[in-house]
C-alpha positions as semicolon CSV with decimal commas, in nm:
position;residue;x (nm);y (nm);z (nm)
1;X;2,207;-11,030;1,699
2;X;2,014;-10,776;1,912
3;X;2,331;-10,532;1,893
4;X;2,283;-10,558;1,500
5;X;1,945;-10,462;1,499
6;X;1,991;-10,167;1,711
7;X;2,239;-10,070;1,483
8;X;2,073;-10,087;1,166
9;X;1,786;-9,866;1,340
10;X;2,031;-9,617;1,434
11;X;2,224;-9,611;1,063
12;X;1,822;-9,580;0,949
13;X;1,757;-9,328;1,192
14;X;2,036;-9,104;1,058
15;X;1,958;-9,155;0,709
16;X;1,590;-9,051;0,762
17;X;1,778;-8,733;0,926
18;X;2,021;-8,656;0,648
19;X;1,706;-8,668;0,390
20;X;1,474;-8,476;0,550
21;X;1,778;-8,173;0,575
22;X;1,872;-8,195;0,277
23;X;1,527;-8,176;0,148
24;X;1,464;-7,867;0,388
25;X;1,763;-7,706;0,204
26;X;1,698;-7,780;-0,091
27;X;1,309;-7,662;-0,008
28;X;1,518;-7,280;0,103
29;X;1,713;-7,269;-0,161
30;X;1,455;-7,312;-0,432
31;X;1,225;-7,071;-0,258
32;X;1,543;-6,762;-0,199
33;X;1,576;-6,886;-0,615
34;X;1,226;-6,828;-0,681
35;X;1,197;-6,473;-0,482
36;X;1,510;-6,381;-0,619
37;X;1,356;-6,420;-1,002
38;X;1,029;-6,229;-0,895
39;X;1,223;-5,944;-0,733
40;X;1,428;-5,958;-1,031
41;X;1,124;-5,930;-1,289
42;X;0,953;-5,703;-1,028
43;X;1,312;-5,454;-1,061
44;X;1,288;-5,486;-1,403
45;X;0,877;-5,380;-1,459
46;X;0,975;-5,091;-1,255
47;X;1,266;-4,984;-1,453
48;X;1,068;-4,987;-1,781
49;X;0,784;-4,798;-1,621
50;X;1,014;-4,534;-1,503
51;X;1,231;-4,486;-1,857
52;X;0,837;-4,454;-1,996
53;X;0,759;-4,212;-1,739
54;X;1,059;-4,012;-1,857
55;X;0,993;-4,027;-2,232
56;X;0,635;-3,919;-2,145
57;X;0,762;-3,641;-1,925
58;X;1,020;-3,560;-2,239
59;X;0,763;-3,593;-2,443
60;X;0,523;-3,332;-2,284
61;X;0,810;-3,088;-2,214
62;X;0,871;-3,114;-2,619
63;X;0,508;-3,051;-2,640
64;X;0,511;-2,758;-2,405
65;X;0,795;-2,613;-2,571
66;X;0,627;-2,686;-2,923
67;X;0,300;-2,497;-2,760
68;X;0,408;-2,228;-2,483
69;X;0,149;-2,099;-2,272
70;X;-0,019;-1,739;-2,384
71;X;-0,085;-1,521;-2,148
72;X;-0,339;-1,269;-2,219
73;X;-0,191;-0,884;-2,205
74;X;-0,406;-0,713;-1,993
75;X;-0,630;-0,448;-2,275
76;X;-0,914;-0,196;-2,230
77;X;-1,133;-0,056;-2,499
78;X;-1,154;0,339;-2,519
79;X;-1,481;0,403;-2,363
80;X;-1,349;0,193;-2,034
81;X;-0,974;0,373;-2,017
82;X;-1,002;0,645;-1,775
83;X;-0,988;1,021;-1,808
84;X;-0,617;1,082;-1,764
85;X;-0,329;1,332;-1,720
86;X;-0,020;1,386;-1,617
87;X;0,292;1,595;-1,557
88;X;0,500;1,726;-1,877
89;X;0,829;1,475;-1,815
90;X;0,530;1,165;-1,797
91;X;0,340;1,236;-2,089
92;X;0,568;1,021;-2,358
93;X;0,459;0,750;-2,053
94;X;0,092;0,797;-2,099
95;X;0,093;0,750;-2,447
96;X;0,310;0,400;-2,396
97;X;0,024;0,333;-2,192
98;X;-0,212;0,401;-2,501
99;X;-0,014;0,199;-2,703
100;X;0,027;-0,080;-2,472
101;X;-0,361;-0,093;-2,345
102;X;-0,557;0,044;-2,648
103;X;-0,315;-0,023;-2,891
104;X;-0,239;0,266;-3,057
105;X;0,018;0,343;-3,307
106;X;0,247;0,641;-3,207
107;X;0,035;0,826;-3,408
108;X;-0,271;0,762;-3,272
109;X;-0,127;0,784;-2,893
110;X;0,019;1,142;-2,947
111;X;-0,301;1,247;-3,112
112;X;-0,466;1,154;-2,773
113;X;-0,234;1,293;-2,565
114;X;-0,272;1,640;-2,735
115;X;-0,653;1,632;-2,728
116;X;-0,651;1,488;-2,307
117;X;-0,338;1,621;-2,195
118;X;-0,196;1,962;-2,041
119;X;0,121;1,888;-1,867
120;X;0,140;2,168;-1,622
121;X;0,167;2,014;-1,243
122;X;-0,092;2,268;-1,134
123;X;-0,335;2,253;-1,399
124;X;-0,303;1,803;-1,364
125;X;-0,415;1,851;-1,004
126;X;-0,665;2,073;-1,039
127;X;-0,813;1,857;-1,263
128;X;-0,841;1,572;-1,036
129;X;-0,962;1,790;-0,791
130;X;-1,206;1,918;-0,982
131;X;-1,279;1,557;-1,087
132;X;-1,241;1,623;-1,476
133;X;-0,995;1,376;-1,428
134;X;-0,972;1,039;-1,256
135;X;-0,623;1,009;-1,262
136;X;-0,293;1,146;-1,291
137;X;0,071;1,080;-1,342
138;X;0,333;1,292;-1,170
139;X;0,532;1,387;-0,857
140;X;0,407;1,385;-0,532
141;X;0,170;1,727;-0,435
142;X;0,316;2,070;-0,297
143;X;0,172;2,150;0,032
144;X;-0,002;2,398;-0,176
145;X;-0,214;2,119;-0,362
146;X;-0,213;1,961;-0,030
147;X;-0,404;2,291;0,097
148;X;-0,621;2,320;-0,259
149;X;-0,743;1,960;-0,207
150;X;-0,829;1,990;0,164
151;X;-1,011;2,292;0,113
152;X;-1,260;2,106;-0,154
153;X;-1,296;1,779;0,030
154;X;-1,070;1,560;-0,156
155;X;-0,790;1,333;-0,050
156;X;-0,547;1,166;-0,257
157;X;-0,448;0,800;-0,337
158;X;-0,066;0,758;-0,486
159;X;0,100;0,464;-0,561
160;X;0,477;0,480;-0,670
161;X;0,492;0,296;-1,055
162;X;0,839;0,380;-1,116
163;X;1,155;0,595;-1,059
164;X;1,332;0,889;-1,205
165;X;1,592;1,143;-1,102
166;X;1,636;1,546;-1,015
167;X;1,902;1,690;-1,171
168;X;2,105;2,019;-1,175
169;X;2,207;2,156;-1,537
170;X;2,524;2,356;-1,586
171;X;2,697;2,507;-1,906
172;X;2,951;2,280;-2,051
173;X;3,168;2,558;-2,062
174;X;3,164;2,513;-1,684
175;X;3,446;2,391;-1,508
176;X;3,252;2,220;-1,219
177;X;3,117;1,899;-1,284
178;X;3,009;1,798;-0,885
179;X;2,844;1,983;-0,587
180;X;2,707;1,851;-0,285
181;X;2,369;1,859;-0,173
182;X;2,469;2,169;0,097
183;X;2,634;2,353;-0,147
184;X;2,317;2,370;-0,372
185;X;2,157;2,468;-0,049
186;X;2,399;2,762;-0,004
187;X;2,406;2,870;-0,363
188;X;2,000;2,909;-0,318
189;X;1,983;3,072;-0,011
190;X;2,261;3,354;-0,104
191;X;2,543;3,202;0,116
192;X;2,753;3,098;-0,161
193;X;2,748;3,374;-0,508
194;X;3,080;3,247;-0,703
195;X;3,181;2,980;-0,869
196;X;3,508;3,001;-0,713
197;X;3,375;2,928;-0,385
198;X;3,297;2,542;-0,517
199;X;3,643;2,506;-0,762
200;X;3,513;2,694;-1,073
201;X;3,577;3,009;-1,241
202;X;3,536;3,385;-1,093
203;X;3,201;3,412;-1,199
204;X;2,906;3,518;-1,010
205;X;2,638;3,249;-1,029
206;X;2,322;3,257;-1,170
207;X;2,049;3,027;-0,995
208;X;1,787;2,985;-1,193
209;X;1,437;2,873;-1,026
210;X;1,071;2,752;-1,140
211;X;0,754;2,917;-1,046
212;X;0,597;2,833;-0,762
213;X;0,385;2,505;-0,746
214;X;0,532;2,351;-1,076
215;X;0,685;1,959;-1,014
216;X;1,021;2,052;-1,056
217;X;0,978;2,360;-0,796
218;X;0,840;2,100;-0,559
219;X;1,096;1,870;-0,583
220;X;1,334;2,142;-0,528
221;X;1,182;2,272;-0,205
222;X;1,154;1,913;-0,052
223;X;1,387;1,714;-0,162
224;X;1,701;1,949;-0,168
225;X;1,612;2,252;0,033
226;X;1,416;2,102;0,321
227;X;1,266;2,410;0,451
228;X;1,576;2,621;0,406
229;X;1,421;2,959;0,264
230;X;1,524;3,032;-0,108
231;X;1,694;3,351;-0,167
232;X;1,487;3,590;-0,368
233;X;1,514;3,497;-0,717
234;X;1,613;3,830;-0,959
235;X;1,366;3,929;-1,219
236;X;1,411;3,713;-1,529
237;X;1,559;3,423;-1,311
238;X;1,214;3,277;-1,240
239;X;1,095;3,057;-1,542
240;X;0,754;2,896;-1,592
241;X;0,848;2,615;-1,776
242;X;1,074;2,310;-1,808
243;X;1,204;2,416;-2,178
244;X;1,231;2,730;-2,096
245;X;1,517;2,674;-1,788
246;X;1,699;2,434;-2,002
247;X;1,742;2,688;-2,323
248;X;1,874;3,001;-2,064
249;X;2,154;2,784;-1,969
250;X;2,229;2,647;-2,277
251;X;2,192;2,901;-2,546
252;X;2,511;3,041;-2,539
253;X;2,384;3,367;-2,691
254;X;2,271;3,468;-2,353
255;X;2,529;3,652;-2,134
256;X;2,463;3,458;-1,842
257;X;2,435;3,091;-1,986
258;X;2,802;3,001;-1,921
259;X;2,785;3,093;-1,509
260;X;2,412;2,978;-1,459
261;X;2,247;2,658;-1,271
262;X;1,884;2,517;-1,294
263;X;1,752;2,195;-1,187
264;X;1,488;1,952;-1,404
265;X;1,374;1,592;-1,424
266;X;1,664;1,317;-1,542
267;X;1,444;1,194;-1,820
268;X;1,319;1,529;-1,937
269;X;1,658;1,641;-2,009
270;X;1,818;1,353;-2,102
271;X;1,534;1,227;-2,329
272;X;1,275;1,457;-2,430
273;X;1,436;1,817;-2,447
274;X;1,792;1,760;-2,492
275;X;2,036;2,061;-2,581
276;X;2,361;2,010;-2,656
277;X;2,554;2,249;-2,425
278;X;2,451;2,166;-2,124
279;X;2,565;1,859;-1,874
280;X;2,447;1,679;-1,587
281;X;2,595;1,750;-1,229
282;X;2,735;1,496;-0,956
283;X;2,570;1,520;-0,663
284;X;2,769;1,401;-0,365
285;X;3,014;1,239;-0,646
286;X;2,720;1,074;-0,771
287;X;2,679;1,120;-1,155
288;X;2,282;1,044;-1,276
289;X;2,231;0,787;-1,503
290;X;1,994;0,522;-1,568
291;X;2,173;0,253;-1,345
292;X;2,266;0,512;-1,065
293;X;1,855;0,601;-0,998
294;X;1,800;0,235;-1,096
295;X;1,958;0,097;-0,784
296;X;1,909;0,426;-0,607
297;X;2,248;0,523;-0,539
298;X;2,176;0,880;-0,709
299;X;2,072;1,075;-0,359
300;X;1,825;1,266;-0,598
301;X;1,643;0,968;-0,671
302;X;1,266;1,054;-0,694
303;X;0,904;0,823;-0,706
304;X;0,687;0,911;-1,015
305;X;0,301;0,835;-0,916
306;X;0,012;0,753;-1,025
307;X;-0,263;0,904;-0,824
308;X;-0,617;0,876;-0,761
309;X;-0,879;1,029;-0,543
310;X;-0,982;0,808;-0,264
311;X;-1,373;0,783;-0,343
312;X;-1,300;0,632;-0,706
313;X;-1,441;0,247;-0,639
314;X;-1,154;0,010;-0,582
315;X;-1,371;-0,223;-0,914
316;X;-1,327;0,074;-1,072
317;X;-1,097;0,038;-1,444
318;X;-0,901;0,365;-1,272
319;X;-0,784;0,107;-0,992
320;X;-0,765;-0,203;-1,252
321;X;-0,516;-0,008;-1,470
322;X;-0,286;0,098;-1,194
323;X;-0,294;-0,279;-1,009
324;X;-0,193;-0,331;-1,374
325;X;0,161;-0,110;-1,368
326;X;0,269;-0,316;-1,073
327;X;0,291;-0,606;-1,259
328;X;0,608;-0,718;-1,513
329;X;0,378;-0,614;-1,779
330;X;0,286;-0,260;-1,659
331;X;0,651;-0,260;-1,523
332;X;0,798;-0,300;-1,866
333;X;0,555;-0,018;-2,035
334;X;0,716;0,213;-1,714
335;X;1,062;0,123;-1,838
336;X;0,910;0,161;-2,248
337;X;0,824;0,529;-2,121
338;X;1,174;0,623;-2,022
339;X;1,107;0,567;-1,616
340;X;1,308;0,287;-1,368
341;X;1,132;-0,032;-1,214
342;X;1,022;-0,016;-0,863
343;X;1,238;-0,281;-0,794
């Protein structure tokens, strides 16, 4: 009788044991069901708030395309546009300056560039100097200029807006079509007189020069001479201007035109005096063009400036305008007037 009882409270016992698991279980199981459907709902909220994120976000960009952003273009009225000049190959520039800033019409902008313009390097700079003008547009200074502006005080501020090219002209009756950089240094100092001496023709050669202090002079004396003396030009072969060089060698009427050389600025004579018999030389199997002084692979490739004197205020609309021709605006007028970006 006792050994029944025991056992009854044992077979209790374990019954108790299997409930209270089973209830435990179930207890997990309802609770890992009940996370489960709030993670779940949780999931799904932040699904739908990202999709609505992304139609908002298409949304706006549709809007922003619908609506693009204006920027201002940078203007000046004519009584704050500085007193300008500039060098004869940069003067089609200053009037896409005009154009660009006061908004001219072509007509308007070459009416202003005849009325404020000279185009003779030594005349530009002695304007600055003199301060009838605040600032100019050209090649960098002889160390003539250099000398001129010393002597009165004045130093000079130049900043590089662009590139161009120096170029040597031949007939395009001539045979050569390259030189190297020492050859044109031996044809100008007298070492080398013939054509045959570089693969043309047995002709003598005719150098032609520019008068002293001019851009393209300059140019010539730094960049391809480089302190090698000149031979003495002949009379006649000395010319004062651009136009003038470029019609002796190609106006075939003169007796010399077919064996002569000259030098000139890229976009001068491919651009704004352009004769038909003449043609560009290689130099150091490098042809000019656009692309070539682009990238700088011409070795004549040359930085056209704008300059300044260094008293004019840096608040001053003379600084405003060129902080102005560094930026992709300016830097497409540069390109509009026939010049190369910076970079």
């Amino acid at each position: 009788m006792e050994e029944n009882k025991k056992m009854k409270i044992s077979l209790t016992t374990i019954i108790m044991i299997v409930v209270i698991v089973a209830l435990i279980i179930a207890g997990i199981g309802y609770y890992m069901y009940i996370s489960s459907n709030k993670e779940n709902k949780v999931n799904k909220e932040n699904v739908a708030t990202t999709n609505m994120q992304k139609v908002e976000v298409e949304e706006e960009n549709v809007i922003n395309k619908e609506q693009p952003q204006v920027t201002e273009k940078f203007k000046m009225t004519e009584a704050e546009f500085p007193k300008v000049d500039g060098a004869t190959a940069m003067l089609p520039f200053i009037g896409e300056i005009t154009k660009s800033v006061l908004g001219y019409t072509s007509e308007q902008a070459q009416k202003y560039l005849d009325e404020n313009t000279q185009g003779k390097s030594a005349k530009v700079y002695a304007s600055l100097i003199k301060k009838e003008k605040d600032l100019i547009f050209i090649s960098e200074p002889s160390d003539d200029i250099l000398r001129q502006a010393k002597e009165t005080k004045v130093e000079f501020d130049m900043t590089g807006i662009g590139k161009d090219g120096f170029v040597f002209l031949v007939s395009k009756d001539n045979p050569v079509n390259s030189l190297t950089i020492e050859q044109i240094q031996k044809i100008y100092t007298g070492e080398i007189t013939n054509w045959s001496q570089v693969g043309g023709n047995d002709e003598e050669i005719v150098a032609y020069q520019r008068e002293q202090n001019s851009g393209s002079q300059n140019l010539m004396e730094k960049m391809v001479m480089k302190g090698k003396k000149f031979k003495e030009a002949p009379k006649g072969l000395t010319i004062d201007s651009m136009e003038g060089l470029i019609d002796a060698i190609s106006n075939k009427d003169f007796d010399n035109s077919k064996s002569s050389i000259g030098y000139s600025i890229y976009l001068y004579a491919k651009e704004q005096y352009v004769r038909d018999n003449i043609k560009f030389l290689a130099i150091d199997g490098v042809y000019p063009s656009d692309e070539a002084i682009a990238n700088g692979s011409y070795p004549l490739t040359k930085i056209v400036y704008a300059i300044t004197r260094k008293d004019v205020p840096q608040n001053s609309n003379v600084r405003k305008l060129i902080n102005w021709l560094l930026t992709d605006e300016g830097q497409e007028v540069v390109v509009a007037g026939g010049y190369s970006k910076l970079k």
